[in-house]
N, C-alpha and C positions, 0 to 999 in steps of 0.2 A: 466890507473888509474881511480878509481871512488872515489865517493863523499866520502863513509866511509875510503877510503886510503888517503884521503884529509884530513879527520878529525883526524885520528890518528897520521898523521906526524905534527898535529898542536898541538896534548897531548889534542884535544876534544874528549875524551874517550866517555863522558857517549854520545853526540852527535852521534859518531861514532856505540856505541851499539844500538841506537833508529833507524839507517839506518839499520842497519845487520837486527837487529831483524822483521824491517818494510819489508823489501825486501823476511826474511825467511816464513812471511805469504801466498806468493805468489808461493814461488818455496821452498818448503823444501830437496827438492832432488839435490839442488846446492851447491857441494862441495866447489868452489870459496868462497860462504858465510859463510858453518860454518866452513875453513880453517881463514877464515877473522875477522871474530869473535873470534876463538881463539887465533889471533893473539895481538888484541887489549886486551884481558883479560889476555893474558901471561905479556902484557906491563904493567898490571895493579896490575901485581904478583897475581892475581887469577887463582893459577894453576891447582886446581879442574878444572874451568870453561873450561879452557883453553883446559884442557886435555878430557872435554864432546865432546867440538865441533869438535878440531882436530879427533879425534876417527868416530865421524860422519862423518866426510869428509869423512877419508878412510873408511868406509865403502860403503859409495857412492862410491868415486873413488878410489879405493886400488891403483890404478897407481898414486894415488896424489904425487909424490916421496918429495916435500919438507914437505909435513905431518910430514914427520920419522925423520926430523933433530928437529919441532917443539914440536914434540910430547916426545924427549929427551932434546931438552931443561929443558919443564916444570914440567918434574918429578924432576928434580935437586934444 
């Protein structure tokens, strides 16, 4: 678990996005982050958002398989 999985099972969302977003400066080719990031903005029912980063994961990792359960969630 890391800091921003910390932050969002504590509902510090905007916390949580300042990590993802601080981390995707560094490595933007890390599916982990923007699966992670969409994760916290599908909790946050921004499902545009949600559905940006999920899409970017898979595109980085197409193999990402829990993407495809996130990425139907947040169209609903």
């Amino acid at each position: 678990m890391n800091y921003g999985e910390v932050l969002l099972r504590l509902k510090r969302h905007e916390e949580a996005i300042k990590q993802y977003m601080t981390a995707l400066q560094y490595d933007k080719s890390n599916a982990d982050l923007h699966y992670n990031l969409g994760v916290v903005y599908l909790d946050l029912q921004q499902h545009q958002r949600a559905m940006n980063h999920f899409n970017d994961a898979l595109h980085i990792a197409p193999d990402h398989k829990v993407n495809y359960i996130d990425c139907s969630r947040s169209c609903h």
